[in-house]
N, CA, C and O atoms as a GROMACS GRO file, in nm:
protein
  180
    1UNK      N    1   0.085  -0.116   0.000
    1UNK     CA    2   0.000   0.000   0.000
    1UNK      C    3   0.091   0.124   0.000
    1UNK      O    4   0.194   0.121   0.068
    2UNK      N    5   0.064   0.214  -0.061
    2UNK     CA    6   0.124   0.348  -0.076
    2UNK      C    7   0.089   0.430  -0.017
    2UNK      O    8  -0.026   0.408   0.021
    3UNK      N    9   0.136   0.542   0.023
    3UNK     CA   10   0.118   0.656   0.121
    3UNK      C   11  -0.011   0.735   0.057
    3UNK      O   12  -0.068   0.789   0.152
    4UNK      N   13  -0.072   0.760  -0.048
    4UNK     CA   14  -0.172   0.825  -0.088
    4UNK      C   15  -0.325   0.683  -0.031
    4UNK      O   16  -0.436   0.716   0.011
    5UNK      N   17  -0.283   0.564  -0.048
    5UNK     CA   18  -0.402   0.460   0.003
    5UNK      C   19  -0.373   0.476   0.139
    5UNK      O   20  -0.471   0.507   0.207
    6UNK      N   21  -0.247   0.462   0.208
    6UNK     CA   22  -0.291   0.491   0.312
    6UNK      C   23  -0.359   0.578   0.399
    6UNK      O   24  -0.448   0.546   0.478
    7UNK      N   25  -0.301   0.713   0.374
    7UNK     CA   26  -0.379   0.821   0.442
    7UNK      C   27  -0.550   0.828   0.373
    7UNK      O   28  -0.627   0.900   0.436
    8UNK      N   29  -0.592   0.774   0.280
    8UNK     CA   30  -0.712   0.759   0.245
    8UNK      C   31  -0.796   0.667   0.347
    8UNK      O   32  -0.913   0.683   0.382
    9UNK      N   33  -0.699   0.561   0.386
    9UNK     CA   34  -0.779   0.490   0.455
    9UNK      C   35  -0.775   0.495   0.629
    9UNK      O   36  -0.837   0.444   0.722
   10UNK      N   37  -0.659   0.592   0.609
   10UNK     CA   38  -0.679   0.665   0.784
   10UNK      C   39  -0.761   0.765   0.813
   10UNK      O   40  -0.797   0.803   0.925
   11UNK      N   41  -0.795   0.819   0.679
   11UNK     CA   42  -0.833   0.982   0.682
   11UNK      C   43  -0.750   1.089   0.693
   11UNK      O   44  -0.789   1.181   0.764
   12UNK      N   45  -0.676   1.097   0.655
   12UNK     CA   46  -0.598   1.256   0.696
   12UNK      C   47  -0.508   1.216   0.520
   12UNK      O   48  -0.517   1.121   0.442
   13UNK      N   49  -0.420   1.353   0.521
   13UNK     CA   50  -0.355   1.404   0.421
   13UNK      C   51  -0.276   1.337   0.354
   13UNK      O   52  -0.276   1.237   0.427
   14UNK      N   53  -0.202   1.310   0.266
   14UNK     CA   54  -0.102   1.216   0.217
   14UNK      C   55   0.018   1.264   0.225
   14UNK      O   56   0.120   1.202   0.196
   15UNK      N   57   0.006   1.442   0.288
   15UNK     CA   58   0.128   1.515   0.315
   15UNK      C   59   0.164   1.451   0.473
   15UNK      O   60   0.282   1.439   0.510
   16UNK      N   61   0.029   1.404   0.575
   16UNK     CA   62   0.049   1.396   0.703
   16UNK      C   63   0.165   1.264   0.685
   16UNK      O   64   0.279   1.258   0.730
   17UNK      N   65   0.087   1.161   0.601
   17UNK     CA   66   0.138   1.074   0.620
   17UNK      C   67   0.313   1.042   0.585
   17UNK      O   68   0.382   0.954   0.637
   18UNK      N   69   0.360   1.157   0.467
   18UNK     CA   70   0.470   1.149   0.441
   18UNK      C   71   0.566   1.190   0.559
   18UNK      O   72   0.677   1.151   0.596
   19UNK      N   73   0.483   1.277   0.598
   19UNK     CA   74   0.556   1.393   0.751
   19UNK      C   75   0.615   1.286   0.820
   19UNK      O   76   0.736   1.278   0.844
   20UNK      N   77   0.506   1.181   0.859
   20UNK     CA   78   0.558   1.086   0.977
   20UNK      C   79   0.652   1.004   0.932
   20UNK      O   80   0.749   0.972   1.001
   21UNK      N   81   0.632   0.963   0.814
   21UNK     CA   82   0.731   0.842   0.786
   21UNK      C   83   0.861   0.916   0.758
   21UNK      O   84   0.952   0.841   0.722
   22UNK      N   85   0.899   1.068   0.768
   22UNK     CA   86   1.007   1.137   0.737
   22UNK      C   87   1.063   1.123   0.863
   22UNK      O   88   1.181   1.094   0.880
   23UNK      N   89   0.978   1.142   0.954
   23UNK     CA   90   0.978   1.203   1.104
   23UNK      C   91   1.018   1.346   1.108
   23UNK      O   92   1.100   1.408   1.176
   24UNK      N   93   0.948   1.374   1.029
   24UNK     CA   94   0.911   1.529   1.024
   24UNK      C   95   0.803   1.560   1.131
   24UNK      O   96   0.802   1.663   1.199
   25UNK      N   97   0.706   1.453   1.140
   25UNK     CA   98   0.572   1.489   1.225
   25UNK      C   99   0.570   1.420   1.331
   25UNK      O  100   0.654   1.330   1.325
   26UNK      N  101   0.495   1.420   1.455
   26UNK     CA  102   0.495   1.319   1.552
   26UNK      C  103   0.359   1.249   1.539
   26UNK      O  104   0.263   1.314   1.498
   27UNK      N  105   0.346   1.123   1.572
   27UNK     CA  106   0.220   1.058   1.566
   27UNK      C  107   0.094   1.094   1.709
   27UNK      O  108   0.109   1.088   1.831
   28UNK      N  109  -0.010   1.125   1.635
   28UNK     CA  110  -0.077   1.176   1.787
   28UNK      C  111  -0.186   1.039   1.856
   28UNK      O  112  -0.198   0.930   1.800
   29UNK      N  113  -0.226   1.059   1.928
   29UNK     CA  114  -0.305   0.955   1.965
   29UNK      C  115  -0.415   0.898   1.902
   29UNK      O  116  -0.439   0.778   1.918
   30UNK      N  117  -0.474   0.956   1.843
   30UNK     CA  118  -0.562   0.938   1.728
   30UNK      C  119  -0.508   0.910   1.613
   30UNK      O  120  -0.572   0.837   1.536
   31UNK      N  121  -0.370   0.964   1.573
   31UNK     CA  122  -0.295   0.925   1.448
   31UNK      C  123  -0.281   0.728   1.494
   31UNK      O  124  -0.329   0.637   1.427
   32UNK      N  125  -0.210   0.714   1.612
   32UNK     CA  126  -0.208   0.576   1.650
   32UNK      C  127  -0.252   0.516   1.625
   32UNK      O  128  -0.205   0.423   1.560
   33UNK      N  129  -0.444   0.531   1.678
   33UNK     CA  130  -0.534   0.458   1.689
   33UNK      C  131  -0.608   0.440   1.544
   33UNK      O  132  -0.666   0.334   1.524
   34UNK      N  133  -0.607   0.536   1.446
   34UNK     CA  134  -0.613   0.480   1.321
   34UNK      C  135  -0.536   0.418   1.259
   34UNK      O  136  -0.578   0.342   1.171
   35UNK      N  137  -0.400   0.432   1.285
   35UNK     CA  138  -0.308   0.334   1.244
   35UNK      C  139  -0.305   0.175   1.260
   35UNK      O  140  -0.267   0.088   1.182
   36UNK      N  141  -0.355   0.168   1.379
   36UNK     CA  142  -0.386   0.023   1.466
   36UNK      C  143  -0.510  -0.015   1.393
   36UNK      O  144  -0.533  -0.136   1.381
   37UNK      N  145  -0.591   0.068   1.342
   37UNK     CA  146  -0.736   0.033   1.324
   37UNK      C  147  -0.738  -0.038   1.142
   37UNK      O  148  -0.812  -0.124   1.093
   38UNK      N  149  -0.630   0.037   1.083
   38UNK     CA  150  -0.590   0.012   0.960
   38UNK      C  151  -0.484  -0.089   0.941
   38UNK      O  152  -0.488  -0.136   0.828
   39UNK      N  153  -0.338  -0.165   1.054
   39UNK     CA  154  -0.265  -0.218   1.007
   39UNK      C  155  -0.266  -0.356   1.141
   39UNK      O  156  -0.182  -0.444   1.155
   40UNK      N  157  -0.358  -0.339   1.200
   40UNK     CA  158  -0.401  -0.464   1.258
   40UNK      C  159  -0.303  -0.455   1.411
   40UNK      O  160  -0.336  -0.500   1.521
   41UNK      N  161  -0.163  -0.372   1.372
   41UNK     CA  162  -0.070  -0.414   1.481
   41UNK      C  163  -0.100  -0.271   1.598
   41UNK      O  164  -0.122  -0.150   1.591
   42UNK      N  165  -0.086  -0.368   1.693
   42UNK     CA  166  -0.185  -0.262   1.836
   42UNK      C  167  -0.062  -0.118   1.864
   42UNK      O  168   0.058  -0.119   1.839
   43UNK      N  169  -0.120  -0.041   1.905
   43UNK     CA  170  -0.052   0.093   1.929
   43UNK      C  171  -0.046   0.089   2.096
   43UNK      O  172  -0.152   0.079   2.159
   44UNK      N  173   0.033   0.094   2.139
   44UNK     CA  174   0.102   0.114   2.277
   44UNK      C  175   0.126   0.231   2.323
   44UNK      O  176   0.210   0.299   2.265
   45UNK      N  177   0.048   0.290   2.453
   45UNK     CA  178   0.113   0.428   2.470
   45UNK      C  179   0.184   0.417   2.573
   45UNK      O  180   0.250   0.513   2.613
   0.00000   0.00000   0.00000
């Protein structure tokens, strides 16, 4: 999956998603929890 499907299927930007994987951005708690909700693997805070 590519960064434009993904953030489609998190909801947010395809700029957000590049941010993070740069670590340009920090992941927020809600960024997490869609992440978890989309890649199956659980988010730990």
């Amino acid at each position: 999956m590519d960064a434009k499907e993904f953030a489609f299927k998190v909801g947010v930007s395809e700029e957000t998603i590049i941010d993070v994987m740069n670590c340009e951005s920090s992941i927020t708690t809600e960024l997490a929890v869609a992440f978890e909700r989309i890649t199956k693997i659980p988010a730990h805070f």
